[in-house]
Gaussian input, Z-matrix of N, CA and C with variables (Angstrom, degrees):
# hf/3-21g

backbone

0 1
 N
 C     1     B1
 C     2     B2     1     A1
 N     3     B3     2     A2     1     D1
 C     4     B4     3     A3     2     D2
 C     5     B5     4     A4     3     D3
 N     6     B6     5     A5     4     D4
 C     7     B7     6     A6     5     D5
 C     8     B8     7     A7     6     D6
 N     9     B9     8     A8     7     D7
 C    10    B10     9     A9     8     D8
 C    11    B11    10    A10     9     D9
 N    12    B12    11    A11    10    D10
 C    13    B13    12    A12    11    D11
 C    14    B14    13    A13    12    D12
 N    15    B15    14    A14    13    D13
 C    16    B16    15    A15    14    D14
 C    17    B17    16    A16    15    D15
 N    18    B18    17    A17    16    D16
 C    19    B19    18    A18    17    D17
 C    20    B20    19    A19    18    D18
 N    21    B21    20    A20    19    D19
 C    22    B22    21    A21    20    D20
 C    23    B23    22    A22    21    D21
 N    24    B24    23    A23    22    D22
 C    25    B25    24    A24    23    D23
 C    26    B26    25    A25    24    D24
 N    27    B27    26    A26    25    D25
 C    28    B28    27    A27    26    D26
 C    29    B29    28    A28    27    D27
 N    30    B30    29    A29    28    D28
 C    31    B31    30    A30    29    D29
 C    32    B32    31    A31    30    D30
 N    33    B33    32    A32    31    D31
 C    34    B34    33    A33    32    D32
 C    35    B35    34    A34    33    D33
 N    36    B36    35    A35    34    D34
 C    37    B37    36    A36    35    D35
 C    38    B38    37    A37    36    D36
 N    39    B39    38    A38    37    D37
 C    40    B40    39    A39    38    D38
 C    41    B41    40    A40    39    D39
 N    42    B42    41    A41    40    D40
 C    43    B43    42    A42    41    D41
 C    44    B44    43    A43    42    D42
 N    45    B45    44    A44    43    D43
 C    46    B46    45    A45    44    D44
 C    47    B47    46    A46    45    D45
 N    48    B48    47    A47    46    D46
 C    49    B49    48    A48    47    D47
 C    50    B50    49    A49    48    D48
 N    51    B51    50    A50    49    D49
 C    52    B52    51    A51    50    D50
 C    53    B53    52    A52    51    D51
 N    54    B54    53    A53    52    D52
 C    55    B55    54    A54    53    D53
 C    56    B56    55    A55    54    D54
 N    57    B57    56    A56    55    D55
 C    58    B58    57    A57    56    D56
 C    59    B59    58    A58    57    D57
 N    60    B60    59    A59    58    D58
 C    61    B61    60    A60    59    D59
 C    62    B62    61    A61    60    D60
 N    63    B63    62    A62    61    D61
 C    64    B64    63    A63    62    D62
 C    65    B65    64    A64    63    D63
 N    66    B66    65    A65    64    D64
 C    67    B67    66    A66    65    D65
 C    68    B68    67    A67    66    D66
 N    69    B69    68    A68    67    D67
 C    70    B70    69    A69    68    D68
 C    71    B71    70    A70    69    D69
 N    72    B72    71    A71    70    D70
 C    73    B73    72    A72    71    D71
 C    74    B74    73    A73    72    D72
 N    75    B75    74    A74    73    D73
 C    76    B76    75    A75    74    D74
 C    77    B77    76    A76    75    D75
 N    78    B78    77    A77    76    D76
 C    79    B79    78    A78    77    D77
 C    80    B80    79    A79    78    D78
 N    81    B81    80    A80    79    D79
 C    82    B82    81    A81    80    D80
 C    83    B83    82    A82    81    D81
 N    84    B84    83    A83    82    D82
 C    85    B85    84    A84    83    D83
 C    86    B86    85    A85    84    D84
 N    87    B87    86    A86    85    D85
 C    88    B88    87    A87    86    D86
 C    89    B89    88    A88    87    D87
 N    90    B90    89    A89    88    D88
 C    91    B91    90    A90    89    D89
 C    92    B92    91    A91    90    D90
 N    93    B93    92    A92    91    D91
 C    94    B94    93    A93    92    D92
 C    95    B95    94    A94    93    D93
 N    96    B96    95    A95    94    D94
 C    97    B97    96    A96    95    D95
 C    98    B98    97    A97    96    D96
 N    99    B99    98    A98    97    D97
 C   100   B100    99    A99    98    D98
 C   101   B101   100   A100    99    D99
 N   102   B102   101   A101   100   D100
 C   103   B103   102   A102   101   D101
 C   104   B104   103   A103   102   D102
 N   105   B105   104   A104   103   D103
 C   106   B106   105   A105   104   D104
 C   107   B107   106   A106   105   D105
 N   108   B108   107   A107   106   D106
 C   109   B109   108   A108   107   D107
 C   110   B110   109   A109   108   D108
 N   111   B111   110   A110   109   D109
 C   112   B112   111   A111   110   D110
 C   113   B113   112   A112   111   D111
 N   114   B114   113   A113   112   D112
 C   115   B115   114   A114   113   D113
 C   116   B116   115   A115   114   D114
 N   117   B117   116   A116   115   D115
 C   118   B118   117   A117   116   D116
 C   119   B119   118   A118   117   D117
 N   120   B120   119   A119   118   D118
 C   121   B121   120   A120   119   D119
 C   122   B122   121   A121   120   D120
 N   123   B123   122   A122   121   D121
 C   124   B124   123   A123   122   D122
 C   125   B125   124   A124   123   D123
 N   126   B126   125   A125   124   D124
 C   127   B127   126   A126   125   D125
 C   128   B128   127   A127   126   D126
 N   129   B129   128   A128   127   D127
 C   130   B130   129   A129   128   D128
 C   131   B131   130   A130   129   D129
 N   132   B132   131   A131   130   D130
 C   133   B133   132   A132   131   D131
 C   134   B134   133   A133   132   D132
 N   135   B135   134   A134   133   D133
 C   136   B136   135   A135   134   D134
 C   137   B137   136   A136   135   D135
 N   138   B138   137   A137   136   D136
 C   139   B139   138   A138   137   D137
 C   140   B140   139   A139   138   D138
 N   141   B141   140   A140   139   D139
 C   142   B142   141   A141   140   D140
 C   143   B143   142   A142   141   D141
 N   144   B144   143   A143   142   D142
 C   145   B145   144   A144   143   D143
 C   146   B146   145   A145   144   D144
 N   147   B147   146   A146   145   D145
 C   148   B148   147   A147   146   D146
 C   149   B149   148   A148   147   D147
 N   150   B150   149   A149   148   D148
 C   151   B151   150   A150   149   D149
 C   152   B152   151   A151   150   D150
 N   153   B153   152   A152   151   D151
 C   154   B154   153   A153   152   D152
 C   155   B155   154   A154   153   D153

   B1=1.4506
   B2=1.5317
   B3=1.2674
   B4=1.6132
   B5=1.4815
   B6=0.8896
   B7=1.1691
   B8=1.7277
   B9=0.9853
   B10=1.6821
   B11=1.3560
   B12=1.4591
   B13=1.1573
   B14=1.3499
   B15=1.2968
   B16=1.0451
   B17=1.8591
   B18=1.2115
   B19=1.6911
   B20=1.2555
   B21=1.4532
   B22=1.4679
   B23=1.7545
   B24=1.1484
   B25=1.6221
   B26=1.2278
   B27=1.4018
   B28=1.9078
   B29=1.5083
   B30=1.7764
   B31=1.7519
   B32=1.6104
   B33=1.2764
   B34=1.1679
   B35=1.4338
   B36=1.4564
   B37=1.4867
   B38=1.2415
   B39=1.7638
   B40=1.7096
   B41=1.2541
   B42=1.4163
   B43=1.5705
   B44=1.3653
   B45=1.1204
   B46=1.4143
   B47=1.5368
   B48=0.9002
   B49=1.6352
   B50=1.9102
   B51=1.7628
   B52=1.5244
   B53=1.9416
   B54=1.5888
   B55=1.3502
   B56=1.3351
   B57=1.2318
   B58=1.2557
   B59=1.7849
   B60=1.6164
   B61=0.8207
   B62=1.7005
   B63=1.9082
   B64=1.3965
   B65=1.5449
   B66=0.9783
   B67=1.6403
   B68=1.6241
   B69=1.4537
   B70=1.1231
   B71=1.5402
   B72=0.9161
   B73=1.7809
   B74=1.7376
   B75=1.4204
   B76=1.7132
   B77=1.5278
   B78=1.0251
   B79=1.4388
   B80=1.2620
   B81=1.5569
   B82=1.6799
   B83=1.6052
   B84=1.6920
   B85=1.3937
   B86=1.6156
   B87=1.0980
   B88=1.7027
   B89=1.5615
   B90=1.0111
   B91=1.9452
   B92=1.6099
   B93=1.7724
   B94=1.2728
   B95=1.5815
   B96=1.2240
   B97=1.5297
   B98=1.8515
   B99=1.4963
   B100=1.8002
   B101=0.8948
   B102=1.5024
   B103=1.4282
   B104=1.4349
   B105=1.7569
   B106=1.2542
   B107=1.4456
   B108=1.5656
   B109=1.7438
   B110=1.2070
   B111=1.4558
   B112=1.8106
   B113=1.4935
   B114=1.0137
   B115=2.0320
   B116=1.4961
   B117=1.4248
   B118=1.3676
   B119=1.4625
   B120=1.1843
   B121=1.5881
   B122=1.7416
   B123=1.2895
   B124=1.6693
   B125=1.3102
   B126=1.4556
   B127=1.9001
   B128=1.2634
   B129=1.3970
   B130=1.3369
   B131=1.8521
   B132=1.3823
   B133=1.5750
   B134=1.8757
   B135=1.0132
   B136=1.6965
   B137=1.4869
   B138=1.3129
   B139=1.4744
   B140=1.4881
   B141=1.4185
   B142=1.5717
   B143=1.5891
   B144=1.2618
   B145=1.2234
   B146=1.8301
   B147=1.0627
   B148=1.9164
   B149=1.7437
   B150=1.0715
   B151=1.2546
   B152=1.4169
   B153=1.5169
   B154=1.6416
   B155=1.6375
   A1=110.99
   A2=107.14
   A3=113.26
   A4=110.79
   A5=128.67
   A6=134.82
   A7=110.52
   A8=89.96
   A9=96.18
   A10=114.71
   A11=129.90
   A12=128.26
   A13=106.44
   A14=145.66
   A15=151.87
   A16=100.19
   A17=111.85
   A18=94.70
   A19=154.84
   A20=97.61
   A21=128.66
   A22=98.95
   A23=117.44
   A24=126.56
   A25=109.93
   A26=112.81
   A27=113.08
   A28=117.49
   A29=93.48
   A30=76.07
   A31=108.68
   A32=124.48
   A33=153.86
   A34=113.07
   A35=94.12
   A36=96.03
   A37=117.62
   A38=100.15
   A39=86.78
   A40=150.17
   A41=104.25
   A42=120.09
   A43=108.43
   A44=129.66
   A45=128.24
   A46=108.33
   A47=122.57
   A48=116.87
   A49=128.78
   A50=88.29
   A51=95.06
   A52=109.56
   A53=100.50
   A54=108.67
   A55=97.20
   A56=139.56
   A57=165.09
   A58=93.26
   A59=113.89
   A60=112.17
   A61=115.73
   A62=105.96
   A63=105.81
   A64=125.28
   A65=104.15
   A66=124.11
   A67=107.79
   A68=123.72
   A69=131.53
   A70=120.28
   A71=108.20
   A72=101.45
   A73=111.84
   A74=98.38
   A75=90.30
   A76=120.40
   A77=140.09
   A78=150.51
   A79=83.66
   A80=159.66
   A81=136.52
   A82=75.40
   A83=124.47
   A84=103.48
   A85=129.47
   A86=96.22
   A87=97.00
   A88=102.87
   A89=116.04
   A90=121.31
   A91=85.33
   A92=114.32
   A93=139.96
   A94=97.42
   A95=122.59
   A96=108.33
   A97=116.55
   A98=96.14
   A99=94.40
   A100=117.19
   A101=135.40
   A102=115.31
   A103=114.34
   A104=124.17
   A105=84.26
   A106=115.40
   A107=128.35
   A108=108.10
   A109=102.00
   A110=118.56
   A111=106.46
   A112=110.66
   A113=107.31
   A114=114.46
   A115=95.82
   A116=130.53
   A117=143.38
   A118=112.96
   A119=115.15
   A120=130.84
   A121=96.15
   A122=122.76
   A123=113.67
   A124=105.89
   A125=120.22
   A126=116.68
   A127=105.16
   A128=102.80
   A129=126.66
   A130=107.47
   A131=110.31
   A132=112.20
   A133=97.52
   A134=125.01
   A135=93.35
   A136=94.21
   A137=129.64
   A138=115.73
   A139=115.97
   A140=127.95
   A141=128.41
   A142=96.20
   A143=129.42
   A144=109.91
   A145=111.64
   A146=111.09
   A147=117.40
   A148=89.44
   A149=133.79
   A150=147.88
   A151=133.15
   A152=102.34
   A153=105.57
   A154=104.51
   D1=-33.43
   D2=-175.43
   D3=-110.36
   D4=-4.65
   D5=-154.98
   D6=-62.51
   D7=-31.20
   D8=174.96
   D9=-57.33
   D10=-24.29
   D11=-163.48
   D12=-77.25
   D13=-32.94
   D14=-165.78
   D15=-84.15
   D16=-47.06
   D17=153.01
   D18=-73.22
   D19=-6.78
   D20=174.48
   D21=-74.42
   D22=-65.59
   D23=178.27
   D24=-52.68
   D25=-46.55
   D26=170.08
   D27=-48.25
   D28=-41.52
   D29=-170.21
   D30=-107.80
   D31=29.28
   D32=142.34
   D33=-44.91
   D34=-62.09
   D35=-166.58
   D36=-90.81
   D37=-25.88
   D38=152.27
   D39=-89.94
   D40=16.96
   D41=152.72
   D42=-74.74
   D43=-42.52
   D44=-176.26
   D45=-77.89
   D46=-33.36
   D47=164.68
   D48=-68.68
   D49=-22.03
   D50=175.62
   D51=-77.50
   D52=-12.38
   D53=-167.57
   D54=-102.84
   D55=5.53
   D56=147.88
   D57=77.16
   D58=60.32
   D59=157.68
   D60=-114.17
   D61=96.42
   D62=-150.24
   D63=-83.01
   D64=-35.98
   D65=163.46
   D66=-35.55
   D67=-80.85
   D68=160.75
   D69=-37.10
   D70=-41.55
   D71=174.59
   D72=-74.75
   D73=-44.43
   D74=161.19
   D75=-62.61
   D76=-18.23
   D77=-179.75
   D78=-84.50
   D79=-60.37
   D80=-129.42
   D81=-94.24
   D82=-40.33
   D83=-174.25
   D84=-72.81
   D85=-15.98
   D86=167.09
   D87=-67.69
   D88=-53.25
   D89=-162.42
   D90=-40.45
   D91=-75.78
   D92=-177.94
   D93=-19.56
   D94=-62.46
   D95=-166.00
   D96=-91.02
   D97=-6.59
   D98=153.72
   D99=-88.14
   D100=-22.96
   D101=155.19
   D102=-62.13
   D103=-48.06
   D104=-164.12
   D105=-77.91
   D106=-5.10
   D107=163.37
   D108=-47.85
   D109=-65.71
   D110=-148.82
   D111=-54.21
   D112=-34.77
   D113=-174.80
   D114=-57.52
   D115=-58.05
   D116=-173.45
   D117=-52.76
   D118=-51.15
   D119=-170.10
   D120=-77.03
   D121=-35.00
   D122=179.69
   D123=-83.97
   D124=-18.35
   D125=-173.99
   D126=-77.82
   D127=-48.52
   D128=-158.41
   D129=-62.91
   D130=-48.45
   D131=-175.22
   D132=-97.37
   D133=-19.11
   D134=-177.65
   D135=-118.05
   D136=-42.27
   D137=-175.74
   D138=-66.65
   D139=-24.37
   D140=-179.13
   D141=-105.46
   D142=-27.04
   D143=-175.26
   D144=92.90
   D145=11.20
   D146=-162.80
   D147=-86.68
   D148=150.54
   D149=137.91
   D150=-78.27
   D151=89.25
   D152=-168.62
   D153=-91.89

């Protein structure tokens, strides 16, 4: 359902890195990879059932 968001922020930040604003583009990529834990960590333990 959300899943888009984590590519939306990716290519966020690589607009902002093509504009060589670099700091900020490292910041949209951190966000980018706390979303994708949190997305991972909620699929992963209630939609598959896995015990992480």
């Amino acid at each position: 359902m959300y899943m888009f968001l984590p590519f939306l922020t990716a290519l966020i930040g690589l607009v902002l890195v093509w504009f060589e604003k670099r700091i900020a583009g490292l910041g949209m990529l951190a966000i980018t990879v706390i979303i994708l834990i949190v997305w991972f960590r909620f699929h992963a333990t209630n939609h598959l059932n896995i015990s992480l």
